[in-house]
N, C-alpha and C positions, 0 to 999 in steps of 0.2 A: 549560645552556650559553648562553653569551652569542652573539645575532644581531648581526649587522651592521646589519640593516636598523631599528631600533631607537634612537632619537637625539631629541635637542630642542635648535633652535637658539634664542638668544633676544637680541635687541640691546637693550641700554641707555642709552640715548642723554640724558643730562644737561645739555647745554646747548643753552639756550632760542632762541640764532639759531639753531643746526642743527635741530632741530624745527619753527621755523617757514620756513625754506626748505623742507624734505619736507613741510610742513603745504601748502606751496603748490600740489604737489602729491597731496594727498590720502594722503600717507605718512605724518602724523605720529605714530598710534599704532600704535606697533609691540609692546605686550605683550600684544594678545590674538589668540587660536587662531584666532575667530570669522573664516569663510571670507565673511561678509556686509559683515565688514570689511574693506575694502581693505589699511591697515597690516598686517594677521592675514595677508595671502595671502604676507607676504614669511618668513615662519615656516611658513605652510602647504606653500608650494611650496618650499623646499629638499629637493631631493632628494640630493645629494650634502655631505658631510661629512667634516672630520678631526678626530679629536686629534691636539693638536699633540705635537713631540717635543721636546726638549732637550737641549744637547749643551755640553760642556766645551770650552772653549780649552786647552790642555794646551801648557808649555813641555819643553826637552829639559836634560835636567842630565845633564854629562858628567865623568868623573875624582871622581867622587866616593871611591870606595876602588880600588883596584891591581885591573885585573880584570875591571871589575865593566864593562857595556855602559853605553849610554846610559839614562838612566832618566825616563821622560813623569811628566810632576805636571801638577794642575789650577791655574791661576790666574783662571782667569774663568770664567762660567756665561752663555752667547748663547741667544738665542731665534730660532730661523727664523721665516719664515711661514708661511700656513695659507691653504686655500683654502676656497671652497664654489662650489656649484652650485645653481641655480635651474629647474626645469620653468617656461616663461612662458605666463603667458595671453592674449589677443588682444588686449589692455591693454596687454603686454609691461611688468605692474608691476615684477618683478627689476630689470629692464635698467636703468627709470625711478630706481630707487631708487637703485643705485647710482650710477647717471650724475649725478644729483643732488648726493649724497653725495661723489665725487671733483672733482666742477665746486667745491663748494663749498670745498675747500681751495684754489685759484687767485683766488676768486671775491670778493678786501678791497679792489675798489679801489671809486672811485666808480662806473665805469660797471660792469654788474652782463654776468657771461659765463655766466651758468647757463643751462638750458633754454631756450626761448620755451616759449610755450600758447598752442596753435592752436586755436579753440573752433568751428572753421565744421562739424569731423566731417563732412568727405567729405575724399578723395584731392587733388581741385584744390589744398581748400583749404590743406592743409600742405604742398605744394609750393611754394606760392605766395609761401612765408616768404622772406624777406630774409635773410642771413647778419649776423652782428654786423659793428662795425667792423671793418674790417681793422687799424687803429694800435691797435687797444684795450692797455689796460695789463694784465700780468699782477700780479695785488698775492695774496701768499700770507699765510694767516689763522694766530693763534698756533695752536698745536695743542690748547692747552685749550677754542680753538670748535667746532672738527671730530673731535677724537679720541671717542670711545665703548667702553664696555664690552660685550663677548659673550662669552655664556656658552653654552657646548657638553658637551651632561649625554648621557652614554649609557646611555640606558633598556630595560627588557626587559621581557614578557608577565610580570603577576603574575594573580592571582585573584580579583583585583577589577577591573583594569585594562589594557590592551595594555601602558598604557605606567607601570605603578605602581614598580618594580624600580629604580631609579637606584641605580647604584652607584659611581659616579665622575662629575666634573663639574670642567672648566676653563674658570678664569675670566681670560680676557686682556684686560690693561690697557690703555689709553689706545689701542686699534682703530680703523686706519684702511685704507681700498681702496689702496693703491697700483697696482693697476695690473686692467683690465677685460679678461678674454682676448675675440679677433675671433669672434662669431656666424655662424657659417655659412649660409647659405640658398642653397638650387638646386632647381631641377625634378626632376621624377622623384619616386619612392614618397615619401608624405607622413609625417612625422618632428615629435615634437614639438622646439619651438626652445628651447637650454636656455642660458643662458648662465651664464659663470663668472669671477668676482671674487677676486684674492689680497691678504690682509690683512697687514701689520705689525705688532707691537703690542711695547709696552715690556717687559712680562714676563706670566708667569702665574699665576694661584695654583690650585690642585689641592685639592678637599674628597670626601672617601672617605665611602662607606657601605655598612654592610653589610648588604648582602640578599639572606642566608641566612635563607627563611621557615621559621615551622613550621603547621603544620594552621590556628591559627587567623588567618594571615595578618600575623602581627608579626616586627619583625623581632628575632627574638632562636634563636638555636643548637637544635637540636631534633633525634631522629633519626626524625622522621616526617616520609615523604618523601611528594611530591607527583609529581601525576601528569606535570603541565608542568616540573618542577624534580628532576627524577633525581639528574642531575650533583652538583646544588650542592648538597643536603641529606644526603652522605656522611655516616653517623655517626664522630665522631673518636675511639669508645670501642667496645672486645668487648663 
């Protein structure tokens, strides 16, 4: 049976000013796991995840024969959005990344509205920050700067690996934050702080695989069943 808890997030990120903005921040590689890499904690620490769904626009054709009701047809194929969620660390890398990441579609004019970096590392000091202009200009960047690819693979416990089992993976196009939900913080019993990002993206594409093992760990149809894999190794033959 497939777990929930089971999942690989992964961002793709292609063009060279969006890498070196998150470079500025110490975000620019984001394809590896390694928790000693900073870029790695924004894969590491997702803790929540979707696949996305998809859904038809459907018109109404009416009088078609004597009779007959109204009848729904598809004329278009829409894509929603998708969320994720981040466990943050005392770094508050997620937040950083994204915040980043959404500054930087506003962020084409000359005077630059992204982050500051406070380096003094005490309280005074980042309080101590200045706000940008107030008349600054908003200039929005084409979307071939700031869009990215993510890919979101649902993995399960194999026999070599927690996470060897990929059976399904979607890959959404031209990904971007639209919109950063509000972070909570209060007194009282201590809570990790987790924040959550929802994504747009053009379309998706969908790569299947099957992994139905047999004994010696490949993936090919078999009726020897495993001791983690009950379910999925049903034999389809008396």
């Amino acid at each position: 049976m497939a777990m929930s808890n089971g999942y690989d997030v992964q961002f793709e990120i292609t063009s060279q000013t969006l890498i070196d903005e998150l470079n500025r921040y110490g975000m620019g590689d984001l394809f590896k796991a390694d928790p000693c890499n900073i870029g790695g904690l924004i894969r590491l620490m997702c803790d929540e995840a979707q696949l996305p769904n998809t859904q038809a626009a459907t018109g109404q054709l009416q009088g078609r024969y004597l009779g007959e009701n109204q009848v729904n047809y598809p004329y278009a194929r829409f894509f929603t959005d998708f969320s994720l969620s981040w466990m943050c660390d005392v770094n508050m890398t997620p937040l950083k990344f994204v915040t980043a990441w959404h500054n930087f579609i506003f962020d084409g004019g000359m005077v630059k509205n992204g982050p500051k970096k406070n380096i003094s590392g005490s309280l005074t000091g980042i309080k101590g920050e200045n706000p940008h202009i107030f008349n600054r200009a908003i200039r929005l960047k084409y979307p071939n700067r700031y869009a990215a690819t993510v890919r979101i693979t649902k993995t399960d416990q194999g026999p070599q690996a927690p996470n060897q089992r990929a059976g399904i993976s979607y890959i959404m196009e031209e990904c971007y934050p639209y919109s950063i939900d509000s972070v909570p913080l209060s007194y009282g019993t201590s809570q990790l702080t987790r924040v959550s990002a929802n994504f747009y993206y053009k379309s998706h594409s969908v790569v299947y695989q099957d992994q139905t093992l047999n004994s010696s760990g490949s993936n090919s149809r078999d009726t020897t069943l495993l001791n983690s894999d009950f379910a999925d190794n049903l034999s389809t033959t008396v």
